[in-house]
Structures are given as structure tokens and as C-alpha cells.
N, C-alpha and C positions, 0 to 999 in steps of 0.2 A: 706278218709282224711289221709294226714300224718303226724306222730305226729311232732311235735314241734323241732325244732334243739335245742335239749341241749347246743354244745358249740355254738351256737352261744346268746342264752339267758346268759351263762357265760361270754362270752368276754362281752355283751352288758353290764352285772351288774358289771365286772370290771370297764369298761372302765367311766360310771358313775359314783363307788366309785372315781375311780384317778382325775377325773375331780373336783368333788367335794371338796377332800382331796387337790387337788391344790391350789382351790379357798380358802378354810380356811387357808390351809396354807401359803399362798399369804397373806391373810387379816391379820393373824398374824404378821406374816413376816413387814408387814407396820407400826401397829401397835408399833409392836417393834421398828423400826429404828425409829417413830416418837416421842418415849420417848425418844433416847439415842437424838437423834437431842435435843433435849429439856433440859435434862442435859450439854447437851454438851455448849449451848447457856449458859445455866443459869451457869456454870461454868467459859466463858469466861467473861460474867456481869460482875462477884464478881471480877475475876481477873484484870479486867480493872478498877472498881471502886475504888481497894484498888490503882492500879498504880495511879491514879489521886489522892486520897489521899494523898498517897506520897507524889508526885510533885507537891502538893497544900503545903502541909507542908515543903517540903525543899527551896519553894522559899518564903515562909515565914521567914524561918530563914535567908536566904539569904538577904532577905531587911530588916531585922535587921538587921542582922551583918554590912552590908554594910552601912547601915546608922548611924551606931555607929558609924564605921570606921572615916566615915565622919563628923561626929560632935567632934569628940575627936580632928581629925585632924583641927577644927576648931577653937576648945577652946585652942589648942593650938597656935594657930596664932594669938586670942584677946589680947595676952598678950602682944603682943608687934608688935600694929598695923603700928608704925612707923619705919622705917629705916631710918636714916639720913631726908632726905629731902619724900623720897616714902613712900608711904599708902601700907600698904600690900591688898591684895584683898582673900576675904575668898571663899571656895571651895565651885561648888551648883553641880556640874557633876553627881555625885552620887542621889542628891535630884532629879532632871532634870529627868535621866532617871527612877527613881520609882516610885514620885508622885503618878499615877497613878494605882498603883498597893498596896495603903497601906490603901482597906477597910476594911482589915480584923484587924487592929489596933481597940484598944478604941477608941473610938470619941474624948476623952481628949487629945491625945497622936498626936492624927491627928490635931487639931485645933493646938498643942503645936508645932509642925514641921512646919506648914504654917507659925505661926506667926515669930519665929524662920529665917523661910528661906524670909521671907517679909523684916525682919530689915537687915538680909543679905546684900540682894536685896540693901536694901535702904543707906546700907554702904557703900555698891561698886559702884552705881550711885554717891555717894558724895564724895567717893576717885577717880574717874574715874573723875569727875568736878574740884577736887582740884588740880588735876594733870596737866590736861588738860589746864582749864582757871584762875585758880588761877595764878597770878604772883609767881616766884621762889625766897622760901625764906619768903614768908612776911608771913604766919602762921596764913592768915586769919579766917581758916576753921578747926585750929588743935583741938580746944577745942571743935568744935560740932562734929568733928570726931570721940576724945575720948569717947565724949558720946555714942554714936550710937554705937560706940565698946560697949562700956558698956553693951549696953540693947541685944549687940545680946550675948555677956556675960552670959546676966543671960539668957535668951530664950533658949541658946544651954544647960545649963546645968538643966533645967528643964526635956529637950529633954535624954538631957545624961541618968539619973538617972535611967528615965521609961523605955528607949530602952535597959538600962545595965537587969532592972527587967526582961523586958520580954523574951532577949536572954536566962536568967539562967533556965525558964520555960519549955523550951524545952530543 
């Protein structure tokens, strides 16, 4: 018999080790990139979360401010709903396109702006009638007009007050 090949029982426990040492080091190797992947992820979360934050909070103040804008601009027009023989008509542009975006208000402040932009509403349908089919001059409509200025009068400055509050909050 002859004995044994030395190198090749060497190369063979080499070649073993490196295979082995591959494979661990491979499984590490994964291991690793599947933590950074994981930081990595949970780093973009927070970073996105806080961006939404944000832009949760700057269009907040944004429909506030905006909606102030617009109710100021409003109580200033109550004051002198008439021009000679014309009705002034009060602004909802602002109201129109936010509506929809003002759950994050108190419930109080919401119900005060609807009701608010209702009597509006309901000013400018009866300045829009008295203009329209009222005869010119005869003043049928001027007394229930001033009313209705009135109440939107006091609704807008209801509105004013609480929207002044919560712009300073921020």
C-alpha cells in the first residue's frame, strides 16, 4: 500500500476551511447589510414622518391665516354694505377653497365659520335679488339687508376673535 498523499489531504482541508469560512462569512455578510437596510428604512420612516408633520402643520396655519385674512376683509365691508343705490357683496373665495380642510379646528370654531359663511351666503342671494329685481331706487329691501349685514356682523367677529387666538398659538 501506499501511504496517503500529504498534500493532497492539505489542499483538501484547505479547500474545506475556505469554503466553509465563505459560507459564514457570506451569512454574516447578509446579516449585516440586512440591519443597515433596516436602519436605513427606519431612518427614512422618521424623516418622512416628521416632513408630513410639517406640512400638516404649515397648512394649518396657512388656513388660518387665510381665513382671517378673509373675515377681516369681510368686517370690513359690513360696515358699509351700501354704496349709493349698490349692495356690496361679501368675499367666500377663501372660505370655498378651505372648507374642506378645517377638521383640525375645534368643533366650535367650525360650526362658528359655517354659520358665519351661511348668513354670507344668505346676504349676497338678497343683495344679488335686490339688485337684480328690486325696482331702482325704491329701498324695498334696504332695512332687511342691513339686517342680515348685521348678523353676518356679529358671526364674522365671533369667527375673528377665535381664528386671531389660534393663529398666535402657533
Amino acid at each position: 500500500m501506499k501511504p496517503p498523499n500529504l498534500l493532497f489531504y492539505n489542499l483538501l482541508s484547505g479547500l474545506i476551511g475556505a469554503i466553509i469560512g465563505a459560507i459564514i462569512g457570506g451569512f454574516l455578510s447578509y446579516l449585516g447589510s440586512i440591519k443597515a437596510a433596516e436602519r436605513t428604512v427606519k431612518a427614512l420612516y422618521q424623516q418622512e414622518a416628521k416632513k408630513r408633520k410639517e406640512e400638516k402643520k404649515e397648512l394649518k396655519r396657512s388656513v388660518v391665516k387665510r381665513l382671517l385674512a378673509e373675515v377681516k376683509e369681510n368686517l370690513s365691508l359690513s360696515d358699509n354694505v351700501r354704496i349709493s343705490h349698490a349692495k356690496i357683496r361679501f368675499i367666500t373665495e377663501i372660505w370655498s377653497a378651505v372648507k374642506g380642510n378645517i377638521y383640525f379646528l375645534k368643533e366650535e370654531l367650525q360650526e362658528n365659520l359655517q354659520k358665519a359663511y351661511s348668513e354670507i351666503h344668505r346676504y349676497n342671494v338678497l343683495a344679488d335679488y335686490d339688485q337684480e329685481k328690486v325696482p331702482y331706487g325704491s329701498g324695498s329691501l334696504d332695512s332687511v339687508i342691513v339686517e342680515r349685514a348685521q348678523k353676518v356682523k356679529e358671526a364674522l367677529l365671533l369667527c375673528k376673535e377665535k381664528l386671531e387666538k389660534l393663529s398666535k398659538e402657533d
